[in-house]
N, C-alpha and C positions, 0 to 999 in steps of 0.2 A: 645564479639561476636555480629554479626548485626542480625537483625530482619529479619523475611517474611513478607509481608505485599502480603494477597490473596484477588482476587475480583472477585465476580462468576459475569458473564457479566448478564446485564437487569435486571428488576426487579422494577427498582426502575420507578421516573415520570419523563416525558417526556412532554416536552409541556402540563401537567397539565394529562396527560394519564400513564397509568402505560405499559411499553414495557414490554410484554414478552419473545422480541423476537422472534424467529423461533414457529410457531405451527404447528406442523407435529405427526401423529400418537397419536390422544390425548394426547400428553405433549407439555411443551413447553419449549425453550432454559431454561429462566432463573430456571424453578422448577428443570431441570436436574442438571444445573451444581450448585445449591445451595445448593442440596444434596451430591452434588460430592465436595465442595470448605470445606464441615462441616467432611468430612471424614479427607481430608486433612491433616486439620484443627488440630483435635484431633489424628491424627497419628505422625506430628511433635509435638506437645506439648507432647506427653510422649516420644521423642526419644530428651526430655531436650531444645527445639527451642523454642524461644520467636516469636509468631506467630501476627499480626492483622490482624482481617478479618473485611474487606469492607461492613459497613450497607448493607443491600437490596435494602433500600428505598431509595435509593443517584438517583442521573440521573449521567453520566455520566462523565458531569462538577463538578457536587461536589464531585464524586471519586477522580478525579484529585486535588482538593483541600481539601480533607478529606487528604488523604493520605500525600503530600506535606506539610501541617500544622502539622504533628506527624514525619517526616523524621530526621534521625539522620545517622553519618556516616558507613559507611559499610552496610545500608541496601538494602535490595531489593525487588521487587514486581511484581506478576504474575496476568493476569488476565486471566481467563479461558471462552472460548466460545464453542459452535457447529455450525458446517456451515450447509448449508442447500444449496440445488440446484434443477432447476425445473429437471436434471436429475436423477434418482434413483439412478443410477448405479456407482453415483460418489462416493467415500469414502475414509476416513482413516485423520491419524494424524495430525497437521504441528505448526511450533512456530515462529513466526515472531518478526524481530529484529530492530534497528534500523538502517539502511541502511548505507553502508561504514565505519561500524565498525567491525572490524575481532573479538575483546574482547568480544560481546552481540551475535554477531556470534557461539563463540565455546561455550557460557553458552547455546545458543540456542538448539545448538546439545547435551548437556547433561543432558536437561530438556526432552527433543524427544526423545532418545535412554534412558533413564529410564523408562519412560513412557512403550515403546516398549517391553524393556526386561521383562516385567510385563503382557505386554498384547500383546503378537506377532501375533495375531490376527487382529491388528490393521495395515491398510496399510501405509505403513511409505510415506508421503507428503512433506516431507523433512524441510529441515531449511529457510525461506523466507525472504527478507528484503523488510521493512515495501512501500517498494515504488513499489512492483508487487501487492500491493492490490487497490482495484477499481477506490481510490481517490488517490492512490500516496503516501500518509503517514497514520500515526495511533496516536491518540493523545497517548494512552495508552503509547506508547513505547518513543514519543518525549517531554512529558510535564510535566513528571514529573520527580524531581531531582535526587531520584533514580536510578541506573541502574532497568529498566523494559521489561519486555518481555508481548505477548499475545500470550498462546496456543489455537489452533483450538482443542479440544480434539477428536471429532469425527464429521463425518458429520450426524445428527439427521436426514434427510430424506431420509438416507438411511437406510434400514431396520436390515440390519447385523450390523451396524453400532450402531441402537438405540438398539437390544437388549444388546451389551456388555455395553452402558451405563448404561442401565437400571438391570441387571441380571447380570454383573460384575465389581460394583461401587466399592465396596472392593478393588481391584485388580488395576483398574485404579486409585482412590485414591493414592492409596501406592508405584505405578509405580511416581507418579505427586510429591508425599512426594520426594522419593527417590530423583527424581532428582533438586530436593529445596533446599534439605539437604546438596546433592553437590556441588551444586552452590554456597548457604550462605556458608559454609566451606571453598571454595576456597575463598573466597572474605575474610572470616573473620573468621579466626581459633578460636577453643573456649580459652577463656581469660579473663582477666577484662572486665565488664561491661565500654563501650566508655561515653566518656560524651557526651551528649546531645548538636546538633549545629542545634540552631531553623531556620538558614537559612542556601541557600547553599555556602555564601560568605568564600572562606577559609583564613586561616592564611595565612600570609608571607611566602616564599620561599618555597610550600610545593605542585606544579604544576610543572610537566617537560614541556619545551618549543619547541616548532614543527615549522617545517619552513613553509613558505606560498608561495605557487606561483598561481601566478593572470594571467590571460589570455597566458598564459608561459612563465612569468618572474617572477623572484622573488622577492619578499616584502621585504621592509628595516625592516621592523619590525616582530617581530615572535609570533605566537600565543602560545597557553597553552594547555595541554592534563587534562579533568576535566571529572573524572568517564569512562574513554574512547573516550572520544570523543575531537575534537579537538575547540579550541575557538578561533576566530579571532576577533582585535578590532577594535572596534565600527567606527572609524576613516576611516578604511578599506571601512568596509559598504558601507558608507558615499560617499566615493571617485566612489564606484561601483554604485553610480545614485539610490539607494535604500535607502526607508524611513521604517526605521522598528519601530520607535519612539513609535508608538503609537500600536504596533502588539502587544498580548498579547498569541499569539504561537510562537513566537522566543524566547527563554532561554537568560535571560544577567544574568550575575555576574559581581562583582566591583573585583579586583585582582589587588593590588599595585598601587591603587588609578586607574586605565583605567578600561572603561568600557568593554567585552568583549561578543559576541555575539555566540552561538552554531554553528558551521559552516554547519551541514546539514539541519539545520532549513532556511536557505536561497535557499536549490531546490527549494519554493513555488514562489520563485521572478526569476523564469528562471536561477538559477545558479546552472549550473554542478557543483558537489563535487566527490574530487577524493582522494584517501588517497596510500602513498607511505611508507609499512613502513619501509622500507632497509633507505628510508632516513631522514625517519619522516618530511613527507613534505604532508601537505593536501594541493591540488591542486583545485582552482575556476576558472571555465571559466561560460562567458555567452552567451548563446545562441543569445540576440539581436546583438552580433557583427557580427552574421549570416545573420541574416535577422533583421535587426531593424523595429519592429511598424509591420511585421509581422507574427510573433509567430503564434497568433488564427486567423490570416486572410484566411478564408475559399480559396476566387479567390486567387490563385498565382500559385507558382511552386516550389515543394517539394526539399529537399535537400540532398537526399540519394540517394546512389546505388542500382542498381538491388541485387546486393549481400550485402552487407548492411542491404537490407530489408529483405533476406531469412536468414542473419545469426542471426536478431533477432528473428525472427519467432522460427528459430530450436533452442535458447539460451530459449524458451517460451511453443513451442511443438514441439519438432522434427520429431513427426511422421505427422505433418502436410506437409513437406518436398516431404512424397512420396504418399499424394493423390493431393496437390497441387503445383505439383513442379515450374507453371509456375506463380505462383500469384505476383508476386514483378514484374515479366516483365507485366502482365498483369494492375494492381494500377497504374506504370509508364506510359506506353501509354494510357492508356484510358483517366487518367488524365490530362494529358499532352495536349492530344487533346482538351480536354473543358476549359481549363484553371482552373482549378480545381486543388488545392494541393493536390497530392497523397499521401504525408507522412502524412496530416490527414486523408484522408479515408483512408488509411492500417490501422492506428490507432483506427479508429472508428470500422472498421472490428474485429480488435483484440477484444475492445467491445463486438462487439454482438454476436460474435460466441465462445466468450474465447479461441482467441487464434486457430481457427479451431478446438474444439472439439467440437463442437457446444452442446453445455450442457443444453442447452432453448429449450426452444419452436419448433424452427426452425433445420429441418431436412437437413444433407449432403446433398442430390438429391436435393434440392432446389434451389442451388444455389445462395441463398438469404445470400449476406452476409452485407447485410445492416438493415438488419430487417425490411425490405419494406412491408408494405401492401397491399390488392389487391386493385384494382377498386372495385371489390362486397365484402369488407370488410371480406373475407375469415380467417376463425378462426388460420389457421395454416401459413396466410402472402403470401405473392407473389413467385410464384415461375418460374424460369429461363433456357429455354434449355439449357445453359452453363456456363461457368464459368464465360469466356469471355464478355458475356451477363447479367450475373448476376451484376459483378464487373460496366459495362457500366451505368446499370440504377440506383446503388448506386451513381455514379459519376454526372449524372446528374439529381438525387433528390438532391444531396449537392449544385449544380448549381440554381438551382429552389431557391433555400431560399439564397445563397449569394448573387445574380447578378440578373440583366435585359438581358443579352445579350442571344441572339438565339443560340440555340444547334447547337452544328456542325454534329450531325450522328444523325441520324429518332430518334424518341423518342421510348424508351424501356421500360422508368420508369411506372408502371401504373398509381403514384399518382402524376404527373408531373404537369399538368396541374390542380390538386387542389391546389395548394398551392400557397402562394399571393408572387410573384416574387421579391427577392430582400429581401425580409423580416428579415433575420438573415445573414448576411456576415461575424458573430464573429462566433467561437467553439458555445461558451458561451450560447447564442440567442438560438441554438438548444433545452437548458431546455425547456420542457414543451412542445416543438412542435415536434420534432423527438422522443421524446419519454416525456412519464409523468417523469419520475427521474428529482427531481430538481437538482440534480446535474450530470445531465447527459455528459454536455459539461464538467467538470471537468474531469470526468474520462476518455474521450477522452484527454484530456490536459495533464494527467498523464501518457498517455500509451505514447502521442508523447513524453516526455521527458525520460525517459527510451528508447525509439527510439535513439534520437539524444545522448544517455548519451552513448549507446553501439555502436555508428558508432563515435564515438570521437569527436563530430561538438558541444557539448558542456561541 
């Protein structure tokens, strides 16, 4: 029978600081869920389950290799978080998986719906793949050779939310047992004690083989299905103009003397992954045969439909649909007119308003969907008679920092004229000046590629 292997998130050091985490209502992430991870903990160990629980004091990177160095076959491992939001109002469950995998998928939903049955109190946020969160991916669920998952258990800055962490740890506990216990069980029925495989290179013949189709043709050679997921070889990569040599977030294993690379650890290099499984065919397309050398180039001209952009929007929030039914026609022309790529500012919208819930700072009536600040540095950000108008002066703040060339419509933006013209023309460049988040153009760069992943252009 395989193992749990549990890790209550934060705690440990962090660039030489110790992360707690969320701090909200006098506690903070990690003291919650380290109480919640010891419940767990000792509720699978007397229901007979061989359990490891993740030091405290690890940072992040050495969980991943804490865990990775004790790995053997059949196991598995959860890390547990709470989210937090500058809205209150926001709450409830959710388990994030590794993206274009249906298998970590339906464990997803069986760790979420025990949880639930336990605590229906809890609003259920469904089952998420690891590329709708901020940056795109999650080490937790890509890096280590276990099948792994990360549950959101509740969101801690919500108040209904922290008392059932707080005042029904028991419950939730045992809800998080439950569905560990079903998970390890399906994977690994109780039985002989497996022997110990210090890496995750397997025996001979003992990987089913999946087909591979590259920009929509299919590859002479076929990849391997390893824990769920599919592996293409190294050879492949190679030919697709990517260097992952030296990447130490791509997964390889050796199988039959070829090297063989994780195939959704290559979304980070612009490559769509797509999985078929009527024919067990994982599908790679690239986005540069789109637009070559312009992926992050701010100036140009987006690649999407008016409908395109509304049916990602409603695939992301659907009720954003009917307060902003006209916002894809509205990104397209404004954009369009400045020479400004609208498929990144929709993107960066999605950004800063989550998608039209606007769950920050920045209020609906504002029309602020850039997270634009005033001229009189106003605490609550700039705000816009219309939509029309709002969407305008994000367009040309994004103008302002890629380009020199003069606005084509009167200026609207109020920080227009602060900013040293020309300055950032990449996503990227945006860190640190559109907003503090160092990695703020990242997560613009991850929302475009879930963009073009749902309009089929990559």
């Amino acid at each position: 029978m395989g193992r749990i292997f549990i890790s209550a998130a934060h705690g440990g050091q962090e660039n030489g600081v110790t992360d707690p985490g969320a701090v909200v209502g006098g506690t903070t992430e990690a003291r919650e869920m380290i109480l919640t991870r010891d419940l767990v903990v000792t509720e699978l160990r007397s229901r007979g389950f061989e359990v490891l629980s993740v030091p405290d004091d690890l940072s992040a990177t050495q969980t991943l290799e804490w865990i990775n160095a004790r790995t053997r076959s059949n196991d598995v491992a959860l890390e547990i978080h709470t989210d937090a939001f500058s809205n209150p109002s926001v709450r409830g469950s959710a388990v994030y998986y590794i993206a274009n995998n249906d298998q970590r998928k339906a464990q997803a939903e069986t760790l979420l719906l025990a949880l639930l049955r336990r605590v229906p109190q809890l609003p259920n946020r469904g089952t998420r793949p690891d590329t709708a969160t901020g940056l795109g991916s999650l080490a937790f669920c890509r890096q280590l050779v276990v099948p792994a998952l990360l549950m959101e258990v509740a969101v801690l800055s919500n108040p209904d939310d922290r008392y059932i962490i707080q005042n029904r740890r028991r419950d939730v506990a045992l809800g998080i047992a439950d569905g560990l216990a079903a998970w390890s069980t399906a994977i690994s029925p109780p039985g002989p004690t497996p022997t110990p495989t210090p890496t995750p290179t397997p025996a001979p013949g003992t990987y089913p083989p999946c087909n591979i189709n590259i920009n929509g043709q299919i590859y002479g050679e076929q990849g391997i299905i390893v824990s769920g997921n599919a592996y293409v070889p190294i050879d492949l990569v190679d030919r697709l103009g990517i260097d992952v040599s030296t990447d130490p977030n791509v997964r390889r294993i050796t199988y039959r003397n070829i090297v063989y690379v994780r195939a959704i650890d290559l979304r980070d290099k612009h490559i769509s992954i797509d999985w078929n499984s009527t024919t067990r065919t994982i599908a790679l397309k690239s986005i540069l045969q789109i637009c070559p050398g312009q992926f992050d180039k701010i100036t140009g001209h987006g690649n999407t439909s008016e409908v395109q952009l509304l049916m990602f929007l409603k695939a992301n929030n659907e009720a954003a649909l009917t307060s902003y039914p006209d916002i894809a026609k509205l990104y397209r022309e404004e954009g369009s007119l400045e020479g400004i790529d609208y498929d990144i500012a929709f993107a960066q919208m999605c950004v800063e308003t989550d998608f039209l819930r606007f769950s920050g700072s920045i209020k609906p009536e504002q029309n602020n969907f850039g997270g634009l600040g005033s001229a009189g540095g106003d605490a609550q950000g700039a705000s816009f008679p219309s939509a029309r108008i709002g969407v305008r002066a994000q367009i040309q703040h994004l103008k302002a920092y890629a380009n020199t060339e003069p606005l084509v419509q009167a200026v609207v933006d109020p920080r227009f004229n602060f900013v040293a013209r020309g300055i950032a023309p990449l996503v990227g460049m945006l860190n640190g000046r559109w907003a503090a988040d160092p990695q703020y153009g990242d997560k613009i760069l991850a929302v475009l590629k879930r963009l073009y992943e749902s309009a089929g252009l990559m």
